[in-house]
PQR file with spaces between the fields and no chain letter, atoms N, CA, C, O and H, PARSE charges and radii, in Angstrom:
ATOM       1  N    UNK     1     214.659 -208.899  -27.252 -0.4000 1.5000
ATOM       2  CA   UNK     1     215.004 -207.506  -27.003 -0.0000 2.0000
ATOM       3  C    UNK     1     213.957 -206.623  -27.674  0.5500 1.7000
ATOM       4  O    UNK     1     213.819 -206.834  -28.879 -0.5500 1.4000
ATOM       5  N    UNK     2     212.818 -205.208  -26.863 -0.4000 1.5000
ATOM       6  CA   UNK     2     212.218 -205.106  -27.165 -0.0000 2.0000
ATOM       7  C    UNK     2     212.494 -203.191  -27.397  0.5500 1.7000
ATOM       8  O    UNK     2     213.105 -202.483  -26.596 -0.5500 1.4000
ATOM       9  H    UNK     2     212.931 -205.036  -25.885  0.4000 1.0000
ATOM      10  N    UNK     3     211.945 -202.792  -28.498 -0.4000 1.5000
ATOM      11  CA   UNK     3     212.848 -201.216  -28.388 -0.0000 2.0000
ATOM      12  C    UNK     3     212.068 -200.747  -27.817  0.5500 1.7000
ATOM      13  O    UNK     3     210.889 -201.091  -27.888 -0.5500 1.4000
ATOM      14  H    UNK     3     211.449 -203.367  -29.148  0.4000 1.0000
ATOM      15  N    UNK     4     212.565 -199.703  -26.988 -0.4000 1.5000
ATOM      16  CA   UNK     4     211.599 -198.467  -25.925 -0.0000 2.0000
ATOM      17  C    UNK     4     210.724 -197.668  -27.013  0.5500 1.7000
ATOM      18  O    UNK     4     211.067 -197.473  -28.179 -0.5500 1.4000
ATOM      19  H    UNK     4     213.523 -199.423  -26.930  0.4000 1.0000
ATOM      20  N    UNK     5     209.848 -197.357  -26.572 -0.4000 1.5000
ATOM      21  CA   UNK     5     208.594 -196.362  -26.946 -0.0000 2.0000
ATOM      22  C    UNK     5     209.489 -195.001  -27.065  0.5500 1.7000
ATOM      23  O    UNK     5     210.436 -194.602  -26.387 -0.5500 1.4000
ATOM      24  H    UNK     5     209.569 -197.516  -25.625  0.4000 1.0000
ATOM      25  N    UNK     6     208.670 -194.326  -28.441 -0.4000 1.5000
ATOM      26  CA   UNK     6     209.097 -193.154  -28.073 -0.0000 2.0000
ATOM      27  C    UNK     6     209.133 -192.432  -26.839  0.5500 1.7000
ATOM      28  O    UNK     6     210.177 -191.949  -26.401 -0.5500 1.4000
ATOM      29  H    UNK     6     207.901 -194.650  -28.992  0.4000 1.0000
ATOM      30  N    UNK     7     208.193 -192.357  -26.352 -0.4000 1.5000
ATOM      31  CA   UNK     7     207.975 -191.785  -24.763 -0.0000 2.0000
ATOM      32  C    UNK     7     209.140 -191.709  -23.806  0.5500 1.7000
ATOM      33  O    UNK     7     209.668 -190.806  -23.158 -0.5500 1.4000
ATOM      34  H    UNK     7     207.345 -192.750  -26.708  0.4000 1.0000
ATOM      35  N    UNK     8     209.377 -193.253  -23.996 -0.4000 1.5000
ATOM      36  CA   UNK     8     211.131 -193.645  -22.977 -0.0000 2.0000
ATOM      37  C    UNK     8     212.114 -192.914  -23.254  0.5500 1.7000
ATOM      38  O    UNK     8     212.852 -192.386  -22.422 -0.5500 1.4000
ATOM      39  H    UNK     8     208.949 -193.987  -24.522  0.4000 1.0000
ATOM      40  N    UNK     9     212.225 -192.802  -24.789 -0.4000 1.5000
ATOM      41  CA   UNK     9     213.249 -192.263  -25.415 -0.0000 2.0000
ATOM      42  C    UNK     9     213.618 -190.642  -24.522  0.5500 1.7000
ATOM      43  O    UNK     9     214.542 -190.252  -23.807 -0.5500 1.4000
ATOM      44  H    UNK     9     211.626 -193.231  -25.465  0.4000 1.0000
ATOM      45  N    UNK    10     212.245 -189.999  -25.077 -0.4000 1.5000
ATOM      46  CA   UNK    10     211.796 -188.593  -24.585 -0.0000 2.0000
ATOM      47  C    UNK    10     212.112 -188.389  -22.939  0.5500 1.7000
ATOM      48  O    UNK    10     212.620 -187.350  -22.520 -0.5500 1.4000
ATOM      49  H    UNK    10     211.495 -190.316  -25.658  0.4000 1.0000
ATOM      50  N    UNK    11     211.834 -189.242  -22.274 -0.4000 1.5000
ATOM      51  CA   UNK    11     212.129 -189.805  -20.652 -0.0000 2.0000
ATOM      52  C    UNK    11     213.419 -189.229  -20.765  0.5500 1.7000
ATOM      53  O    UNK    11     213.802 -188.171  -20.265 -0.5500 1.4000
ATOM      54  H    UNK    11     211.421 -190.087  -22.614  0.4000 1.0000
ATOM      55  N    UNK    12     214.027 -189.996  -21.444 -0.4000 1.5000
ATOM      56  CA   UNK    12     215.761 -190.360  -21.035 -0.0000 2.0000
ATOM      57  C    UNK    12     216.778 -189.405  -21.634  0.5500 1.7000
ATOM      58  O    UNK    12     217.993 -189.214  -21.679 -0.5500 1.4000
ATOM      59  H    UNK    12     213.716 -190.855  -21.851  0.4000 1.0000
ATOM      60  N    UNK    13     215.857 -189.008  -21.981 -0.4000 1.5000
ATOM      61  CA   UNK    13     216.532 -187.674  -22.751 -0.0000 2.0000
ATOM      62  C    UNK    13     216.795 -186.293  -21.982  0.5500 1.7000
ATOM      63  O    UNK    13     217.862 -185.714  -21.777 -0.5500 1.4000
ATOM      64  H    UNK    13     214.870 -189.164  -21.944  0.4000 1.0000
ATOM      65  N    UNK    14     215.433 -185.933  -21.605 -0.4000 1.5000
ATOM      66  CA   UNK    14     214.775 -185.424  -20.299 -0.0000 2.0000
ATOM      67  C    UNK    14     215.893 -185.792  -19.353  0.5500 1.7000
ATOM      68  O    UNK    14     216.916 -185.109  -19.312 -0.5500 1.4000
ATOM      69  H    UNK    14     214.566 -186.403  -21.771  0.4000 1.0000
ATOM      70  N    UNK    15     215.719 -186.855  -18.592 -0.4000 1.5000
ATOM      71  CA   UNK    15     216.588 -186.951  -17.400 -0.0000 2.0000
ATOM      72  C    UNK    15     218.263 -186.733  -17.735  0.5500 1.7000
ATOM      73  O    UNK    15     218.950 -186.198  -16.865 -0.5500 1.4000
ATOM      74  H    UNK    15     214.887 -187.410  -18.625  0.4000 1.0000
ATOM      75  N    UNK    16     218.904 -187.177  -19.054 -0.4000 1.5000
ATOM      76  CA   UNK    16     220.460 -186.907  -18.975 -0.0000 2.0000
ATOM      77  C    UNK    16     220.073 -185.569  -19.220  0.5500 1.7000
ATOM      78  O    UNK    16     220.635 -184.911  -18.344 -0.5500 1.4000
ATOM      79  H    UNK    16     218.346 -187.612  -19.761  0.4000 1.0000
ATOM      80  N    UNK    17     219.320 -184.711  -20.047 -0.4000 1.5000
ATOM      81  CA   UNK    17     219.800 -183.712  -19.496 -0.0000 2.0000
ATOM      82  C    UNK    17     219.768 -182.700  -18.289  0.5500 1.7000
ATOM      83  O    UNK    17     220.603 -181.809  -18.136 -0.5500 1.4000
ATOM      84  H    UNK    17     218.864 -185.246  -20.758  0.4000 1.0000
ATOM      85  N    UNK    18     218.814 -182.919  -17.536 -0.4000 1.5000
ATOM      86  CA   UNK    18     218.855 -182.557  -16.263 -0.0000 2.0000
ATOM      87  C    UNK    18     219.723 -183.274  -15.303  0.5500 1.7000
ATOM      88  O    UNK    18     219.796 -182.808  -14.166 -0.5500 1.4000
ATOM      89  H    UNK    18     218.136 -183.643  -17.660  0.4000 1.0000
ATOM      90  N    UNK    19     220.429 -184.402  -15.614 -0.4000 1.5000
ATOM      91  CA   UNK    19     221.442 -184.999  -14.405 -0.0000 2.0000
ATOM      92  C    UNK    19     221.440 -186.362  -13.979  0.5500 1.7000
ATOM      93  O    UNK    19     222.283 -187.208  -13.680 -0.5500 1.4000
ATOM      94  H    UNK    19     220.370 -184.780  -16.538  0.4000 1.0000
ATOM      95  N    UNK    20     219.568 -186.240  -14.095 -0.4000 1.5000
ATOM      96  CA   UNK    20     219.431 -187.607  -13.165 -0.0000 2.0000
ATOM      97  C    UNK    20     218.400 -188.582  -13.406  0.5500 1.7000
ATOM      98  O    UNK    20     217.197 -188.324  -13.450 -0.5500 1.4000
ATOM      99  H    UNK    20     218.882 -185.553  -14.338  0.4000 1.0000
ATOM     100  N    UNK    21     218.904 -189.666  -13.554 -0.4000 1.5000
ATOM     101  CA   UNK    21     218.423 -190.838  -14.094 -0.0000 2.0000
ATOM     102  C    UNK    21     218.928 -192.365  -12.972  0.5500 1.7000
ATOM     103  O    UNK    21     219.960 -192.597  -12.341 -0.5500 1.4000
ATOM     104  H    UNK    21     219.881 -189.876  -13.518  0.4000 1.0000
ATOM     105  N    UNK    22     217.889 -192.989  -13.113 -0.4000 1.5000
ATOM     106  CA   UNK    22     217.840 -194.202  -12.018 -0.0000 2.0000
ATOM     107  C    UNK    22     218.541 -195.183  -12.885  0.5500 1.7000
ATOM     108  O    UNK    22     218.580 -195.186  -14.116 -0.5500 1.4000
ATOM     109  H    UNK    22     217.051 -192.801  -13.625  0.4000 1.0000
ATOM     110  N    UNK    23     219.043 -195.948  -12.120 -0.4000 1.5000
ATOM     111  CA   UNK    23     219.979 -197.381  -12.915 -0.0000 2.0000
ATOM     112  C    UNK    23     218.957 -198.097  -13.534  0.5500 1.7000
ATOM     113  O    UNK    23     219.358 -198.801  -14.460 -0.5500 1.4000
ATOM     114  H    UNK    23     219.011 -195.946  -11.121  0.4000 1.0000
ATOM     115  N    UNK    24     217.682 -198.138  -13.296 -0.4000 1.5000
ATOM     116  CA   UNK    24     217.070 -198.766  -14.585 -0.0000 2.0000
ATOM     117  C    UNK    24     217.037 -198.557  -15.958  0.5500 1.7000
ATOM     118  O    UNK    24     217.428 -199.203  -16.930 -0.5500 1.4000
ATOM     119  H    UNK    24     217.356 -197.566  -12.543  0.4000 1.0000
ATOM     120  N    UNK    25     216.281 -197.133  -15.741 -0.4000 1.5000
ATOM     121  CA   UNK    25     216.865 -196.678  -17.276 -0.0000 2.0000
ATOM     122  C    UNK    25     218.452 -196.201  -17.859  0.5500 1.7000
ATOM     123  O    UNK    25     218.854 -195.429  -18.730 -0.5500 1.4000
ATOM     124  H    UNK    25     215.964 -196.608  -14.951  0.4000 1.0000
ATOM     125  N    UNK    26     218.960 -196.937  -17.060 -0.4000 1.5000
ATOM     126  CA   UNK    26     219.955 -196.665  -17.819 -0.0000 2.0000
ATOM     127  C    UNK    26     220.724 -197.858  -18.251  0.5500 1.7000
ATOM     128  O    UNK    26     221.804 -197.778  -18.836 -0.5500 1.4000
ATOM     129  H    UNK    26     218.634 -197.564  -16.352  0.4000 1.0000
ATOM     130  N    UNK    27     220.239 -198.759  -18.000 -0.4000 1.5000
ATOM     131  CA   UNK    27     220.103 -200.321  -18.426 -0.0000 2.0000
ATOM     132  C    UNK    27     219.352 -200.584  -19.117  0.5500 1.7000
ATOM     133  O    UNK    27     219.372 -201.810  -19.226 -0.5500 1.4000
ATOM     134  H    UNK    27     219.362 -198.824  -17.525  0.4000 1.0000
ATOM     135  N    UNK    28     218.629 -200.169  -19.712 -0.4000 1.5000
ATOM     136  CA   UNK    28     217.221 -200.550  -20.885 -0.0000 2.0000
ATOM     137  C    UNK    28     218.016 -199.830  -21.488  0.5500 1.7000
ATOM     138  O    UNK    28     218.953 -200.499  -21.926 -0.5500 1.4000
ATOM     139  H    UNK    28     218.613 -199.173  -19.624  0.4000 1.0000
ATOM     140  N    UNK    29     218.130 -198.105  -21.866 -0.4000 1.5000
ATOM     141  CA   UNK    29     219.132 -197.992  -22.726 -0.0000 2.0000
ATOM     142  C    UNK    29     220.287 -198.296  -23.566  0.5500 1.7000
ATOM     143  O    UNK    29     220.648 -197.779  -24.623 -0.5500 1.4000
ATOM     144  H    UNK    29     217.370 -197.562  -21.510  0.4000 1.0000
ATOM     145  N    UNK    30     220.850 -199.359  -22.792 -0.4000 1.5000
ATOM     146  CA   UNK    30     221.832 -199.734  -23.042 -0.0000 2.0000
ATOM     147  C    UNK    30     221.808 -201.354  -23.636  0.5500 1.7000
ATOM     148  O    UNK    30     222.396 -202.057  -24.458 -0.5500 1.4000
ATOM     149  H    UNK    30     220.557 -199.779  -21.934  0.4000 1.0000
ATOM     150  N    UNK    31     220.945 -201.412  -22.845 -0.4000 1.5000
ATOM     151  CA   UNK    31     220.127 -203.478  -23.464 -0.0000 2.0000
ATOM     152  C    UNK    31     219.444 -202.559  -24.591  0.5500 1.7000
ATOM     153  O    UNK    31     220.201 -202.632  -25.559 -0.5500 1.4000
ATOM     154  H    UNK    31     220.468 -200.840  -22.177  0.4000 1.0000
ATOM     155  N    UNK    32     218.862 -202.114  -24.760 -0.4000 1.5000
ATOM     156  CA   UNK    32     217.231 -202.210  -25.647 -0.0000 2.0000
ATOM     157  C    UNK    32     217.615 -201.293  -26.841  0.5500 1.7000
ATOM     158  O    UNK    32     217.148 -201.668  -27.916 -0.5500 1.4000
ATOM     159  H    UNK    32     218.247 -202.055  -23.973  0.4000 1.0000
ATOM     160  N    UNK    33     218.266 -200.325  -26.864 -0.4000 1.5000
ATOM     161  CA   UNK    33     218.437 -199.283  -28.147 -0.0000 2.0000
ATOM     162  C    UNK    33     219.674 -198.814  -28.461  0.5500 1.7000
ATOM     163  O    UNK    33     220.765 -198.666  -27.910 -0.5500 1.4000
ATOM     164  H    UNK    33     218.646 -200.021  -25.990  0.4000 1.0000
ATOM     165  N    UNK    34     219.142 -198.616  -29.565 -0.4000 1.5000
ATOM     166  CA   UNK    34     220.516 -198.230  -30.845 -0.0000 2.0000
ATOM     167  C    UNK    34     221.255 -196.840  -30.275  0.5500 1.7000
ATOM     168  O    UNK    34     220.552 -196.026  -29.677 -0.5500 1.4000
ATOM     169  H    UNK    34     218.255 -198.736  -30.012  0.4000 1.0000
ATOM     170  N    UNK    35     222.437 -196.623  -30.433 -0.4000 1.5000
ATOM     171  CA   UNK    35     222.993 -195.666  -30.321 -0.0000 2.0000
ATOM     172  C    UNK    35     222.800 -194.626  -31.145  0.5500 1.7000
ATOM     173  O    UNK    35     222.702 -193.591  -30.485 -0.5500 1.4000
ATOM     174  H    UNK    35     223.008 -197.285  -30.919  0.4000 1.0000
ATOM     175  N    UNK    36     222.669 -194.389  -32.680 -0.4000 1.5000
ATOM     176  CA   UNK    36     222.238 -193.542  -32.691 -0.0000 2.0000
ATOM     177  C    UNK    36     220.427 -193.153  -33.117  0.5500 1.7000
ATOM     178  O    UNK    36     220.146 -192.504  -34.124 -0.5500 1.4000
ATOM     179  H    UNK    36     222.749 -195.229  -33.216  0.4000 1.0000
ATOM     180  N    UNK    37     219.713 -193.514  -32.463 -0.4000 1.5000
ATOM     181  CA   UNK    37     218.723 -193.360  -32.005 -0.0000 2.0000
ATOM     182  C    UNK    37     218.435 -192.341  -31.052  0.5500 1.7000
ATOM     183  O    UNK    37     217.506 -191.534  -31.057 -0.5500 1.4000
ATOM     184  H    UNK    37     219.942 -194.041  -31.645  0.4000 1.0000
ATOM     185  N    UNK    38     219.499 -192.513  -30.111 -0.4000 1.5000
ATOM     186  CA   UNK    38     219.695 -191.820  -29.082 -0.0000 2.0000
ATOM     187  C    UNK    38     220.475 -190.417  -29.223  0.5500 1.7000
ATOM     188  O    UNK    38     220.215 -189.425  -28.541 -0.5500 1.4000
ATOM     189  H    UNK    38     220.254 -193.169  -30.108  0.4000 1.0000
ATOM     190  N    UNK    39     221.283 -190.477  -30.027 -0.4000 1.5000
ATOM     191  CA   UNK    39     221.874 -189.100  -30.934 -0.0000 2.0000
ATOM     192  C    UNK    39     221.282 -188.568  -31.456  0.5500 1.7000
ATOM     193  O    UNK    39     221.613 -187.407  -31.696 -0.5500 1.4000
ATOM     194  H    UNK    39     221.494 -191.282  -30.580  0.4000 1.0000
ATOM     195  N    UNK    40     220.146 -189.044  -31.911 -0.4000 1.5000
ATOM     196  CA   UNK    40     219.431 -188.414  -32.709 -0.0000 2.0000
ATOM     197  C    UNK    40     218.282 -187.310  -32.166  0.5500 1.7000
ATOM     198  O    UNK    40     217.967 -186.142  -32.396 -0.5500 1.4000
ATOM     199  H    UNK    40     219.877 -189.988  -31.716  0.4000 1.0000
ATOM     200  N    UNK    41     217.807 -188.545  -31.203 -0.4000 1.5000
ATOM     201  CA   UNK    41     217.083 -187.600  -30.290 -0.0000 2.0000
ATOM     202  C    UNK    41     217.752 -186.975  -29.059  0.5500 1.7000
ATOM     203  O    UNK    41     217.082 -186.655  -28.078 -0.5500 1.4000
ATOM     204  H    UNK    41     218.062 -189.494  -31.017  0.4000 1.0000
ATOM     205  N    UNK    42     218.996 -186.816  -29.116 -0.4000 1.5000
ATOM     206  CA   UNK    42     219.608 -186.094  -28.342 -0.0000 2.0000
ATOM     207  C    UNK    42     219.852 -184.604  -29.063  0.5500 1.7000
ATOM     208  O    UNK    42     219.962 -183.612  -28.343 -0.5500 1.4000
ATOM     209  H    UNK    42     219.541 -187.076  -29.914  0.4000 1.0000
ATOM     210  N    UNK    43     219.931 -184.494  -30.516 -0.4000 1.5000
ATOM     211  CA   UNK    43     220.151 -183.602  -31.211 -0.0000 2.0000
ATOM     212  C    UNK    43     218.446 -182.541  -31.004  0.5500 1.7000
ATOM     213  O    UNK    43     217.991 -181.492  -30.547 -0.5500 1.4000
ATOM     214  H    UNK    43     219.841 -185.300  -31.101  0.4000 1.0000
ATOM     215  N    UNK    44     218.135 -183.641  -31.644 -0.4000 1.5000
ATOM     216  CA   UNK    44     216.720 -183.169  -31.974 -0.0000 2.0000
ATOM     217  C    UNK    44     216.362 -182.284  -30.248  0.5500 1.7000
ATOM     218  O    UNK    44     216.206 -181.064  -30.190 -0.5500 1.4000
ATOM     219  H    UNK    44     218.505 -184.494  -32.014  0.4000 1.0000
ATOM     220  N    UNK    45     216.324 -182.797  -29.554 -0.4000 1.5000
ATOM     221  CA   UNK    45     216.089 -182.310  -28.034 -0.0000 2.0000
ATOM     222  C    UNK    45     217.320 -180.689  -27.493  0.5500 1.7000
ATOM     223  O    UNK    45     217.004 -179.870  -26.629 -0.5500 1.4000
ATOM     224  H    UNK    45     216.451 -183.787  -29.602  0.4000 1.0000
ATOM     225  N    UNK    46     218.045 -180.673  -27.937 -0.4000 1.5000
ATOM     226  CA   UNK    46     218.524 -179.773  -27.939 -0.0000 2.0000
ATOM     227  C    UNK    46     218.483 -178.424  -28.690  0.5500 1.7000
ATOM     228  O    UNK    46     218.885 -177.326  -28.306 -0.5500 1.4000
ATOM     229  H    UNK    46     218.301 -181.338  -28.638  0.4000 1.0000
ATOM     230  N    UNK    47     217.775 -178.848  -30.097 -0.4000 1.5000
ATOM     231  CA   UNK    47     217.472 -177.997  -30.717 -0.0000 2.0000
ATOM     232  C    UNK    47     215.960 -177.664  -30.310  0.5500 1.7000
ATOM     233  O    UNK    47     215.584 -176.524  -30.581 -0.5500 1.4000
ATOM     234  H    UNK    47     217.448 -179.740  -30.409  0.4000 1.0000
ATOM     235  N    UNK    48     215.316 -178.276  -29.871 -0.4000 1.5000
ATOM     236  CA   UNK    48     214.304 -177.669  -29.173 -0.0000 2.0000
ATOM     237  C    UNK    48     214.201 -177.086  -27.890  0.5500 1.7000
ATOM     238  O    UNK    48     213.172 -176.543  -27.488 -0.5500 1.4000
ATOM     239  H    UNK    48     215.622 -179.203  -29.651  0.4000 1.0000
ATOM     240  N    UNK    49     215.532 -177.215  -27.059 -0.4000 1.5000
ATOM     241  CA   UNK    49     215.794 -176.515  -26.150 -0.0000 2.0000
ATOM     242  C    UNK    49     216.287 -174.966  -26.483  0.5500 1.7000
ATOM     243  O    UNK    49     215.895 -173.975  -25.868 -0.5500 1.4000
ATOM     244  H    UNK    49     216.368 -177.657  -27.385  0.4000 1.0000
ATOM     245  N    UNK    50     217.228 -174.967  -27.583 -0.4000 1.5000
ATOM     246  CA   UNK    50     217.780 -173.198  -28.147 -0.0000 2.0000
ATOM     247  C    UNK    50     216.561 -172.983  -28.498  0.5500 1.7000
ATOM     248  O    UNK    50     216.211 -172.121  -27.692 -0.5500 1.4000
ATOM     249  H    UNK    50     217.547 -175.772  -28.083  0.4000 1.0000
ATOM     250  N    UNK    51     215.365 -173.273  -29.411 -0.4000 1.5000
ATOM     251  CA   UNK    51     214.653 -172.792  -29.809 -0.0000 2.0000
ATOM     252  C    UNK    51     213.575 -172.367  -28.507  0.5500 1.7000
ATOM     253  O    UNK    51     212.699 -171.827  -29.183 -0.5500 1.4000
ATOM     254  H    UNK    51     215.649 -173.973  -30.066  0.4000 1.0000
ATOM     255  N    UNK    52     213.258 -172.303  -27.581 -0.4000 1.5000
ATOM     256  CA   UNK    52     212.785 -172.075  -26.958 -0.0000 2.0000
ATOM     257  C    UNK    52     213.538 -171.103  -25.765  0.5500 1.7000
ATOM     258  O    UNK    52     212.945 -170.317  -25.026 -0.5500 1.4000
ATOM     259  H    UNK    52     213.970 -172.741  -27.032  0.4000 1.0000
ATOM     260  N    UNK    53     215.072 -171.385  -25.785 -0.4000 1.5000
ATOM     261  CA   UNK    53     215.527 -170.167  -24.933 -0.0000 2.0000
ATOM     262  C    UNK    53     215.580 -168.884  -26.323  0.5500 1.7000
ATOM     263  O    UNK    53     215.777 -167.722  -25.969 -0.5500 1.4000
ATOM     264  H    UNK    53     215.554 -172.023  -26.386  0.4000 1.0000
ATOM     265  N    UNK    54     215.409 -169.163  -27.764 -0.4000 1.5000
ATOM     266  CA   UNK    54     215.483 -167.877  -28.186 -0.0000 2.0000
ATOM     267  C    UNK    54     214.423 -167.269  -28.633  0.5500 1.7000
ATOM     268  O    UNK    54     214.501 -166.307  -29.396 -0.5500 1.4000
ATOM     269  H    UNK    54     215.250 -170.108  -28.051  0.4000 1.0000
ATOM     270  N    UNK    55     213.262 -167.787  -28.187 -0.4000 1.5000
ATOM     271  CA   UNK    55     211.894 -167.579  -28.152 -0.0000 2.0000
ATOM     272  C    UNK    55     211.943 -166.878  -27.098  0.5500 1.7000
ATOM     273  O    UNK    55     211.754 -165.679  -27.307 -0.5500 1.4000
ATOM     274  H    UNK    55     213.199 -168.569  -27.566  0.4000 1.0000
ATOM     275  N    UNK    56     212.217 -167.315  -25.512 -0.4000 1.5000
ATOM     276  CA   UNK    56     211.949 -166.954  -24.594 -0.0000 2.0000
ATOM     277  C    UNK    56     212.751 -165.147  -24.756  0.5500 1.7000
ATOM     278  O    UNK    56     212.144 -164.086  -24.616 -0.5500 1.4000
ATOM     279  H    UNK    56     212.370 -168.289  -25.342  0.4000 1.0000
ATOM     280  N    UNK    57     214.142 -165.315  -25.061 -0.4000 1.5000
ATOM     281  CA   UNK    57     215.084 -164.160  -25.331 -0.0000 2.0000
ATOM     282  C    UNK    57     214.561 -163.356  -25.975  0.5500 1.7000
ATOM     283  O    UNK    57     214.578 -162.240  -25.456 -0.5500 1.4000
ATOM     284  H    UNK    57     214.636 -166.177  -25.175  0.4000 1.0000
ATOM     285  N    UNK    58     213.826 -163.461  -27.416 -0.4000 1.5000
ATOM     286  CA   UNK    58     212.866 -162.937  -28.258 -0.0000 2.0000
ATOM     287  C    UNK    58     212.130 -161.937  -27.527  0.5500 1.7000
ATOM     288  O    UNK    58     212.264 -160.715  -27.592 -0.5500 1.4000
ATOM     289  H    UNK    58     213.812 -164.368  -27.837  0.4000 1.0000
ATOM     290  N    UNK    59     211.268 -162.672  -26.761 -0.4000 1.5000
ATOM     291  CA   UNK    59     209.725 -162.077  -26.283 -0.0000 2.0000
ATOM     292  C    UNK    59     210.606 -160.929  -25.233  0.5500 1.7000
ATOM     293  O    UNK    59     210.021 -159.869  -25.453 -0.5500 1.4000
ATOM     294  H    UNK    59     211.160 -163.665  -26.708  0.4000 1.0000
ATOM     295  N    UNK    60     211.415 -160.724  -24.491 -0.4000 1.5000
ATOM     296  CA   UNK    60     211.886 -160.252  -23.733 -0.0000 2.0000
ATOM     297  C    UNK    60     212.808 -159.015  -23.923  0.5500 1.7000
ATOM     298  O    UNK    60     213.155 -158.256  -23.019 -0.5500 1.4000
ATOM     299  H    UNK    60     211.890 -161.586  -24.312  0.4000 1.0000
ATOM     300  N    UNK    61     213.045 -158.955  -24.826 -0.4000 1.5000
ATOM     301  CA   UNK    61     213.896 -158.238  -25.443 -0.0000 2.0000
ATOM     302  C    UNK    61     212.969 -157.429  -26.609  0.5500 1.7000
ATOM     303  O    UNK    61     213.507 -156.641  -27.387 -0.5500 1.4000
ATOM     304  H    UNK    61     212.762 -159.573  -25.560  0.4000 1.0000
């Protein structure tokens, strides 16, 4: 069992949160890495999502 690259991680992160993801990766996920690994960079990914809608809100306002 071999752990995904950061990159994958970043992938899969990317795709749940936009919706959509192919049954592969979502089987390597589930074979290949830790759960919270995936929390983690699920956190982390979200906080770089507010930070950038309140950047965006920022400049606009």
């Amino acid at each position: 069992m071999t752990k995904p690259k950061i990159i994958q991680i970043l992938e899969d992160i990317v795709y749940a949160t936009l919706g959509g993801q192919n049954s592969d990766a979502h089987k390597r996920q589930f074979e290949q890495a830790s759960l919270p690994t995936y929390i983690l960079a699920g956190l982390l990914g979200i906080a770089v999502f507010v930070a950038v809608i309140a950047l965006v809100v920022s400049l606009l306002i």
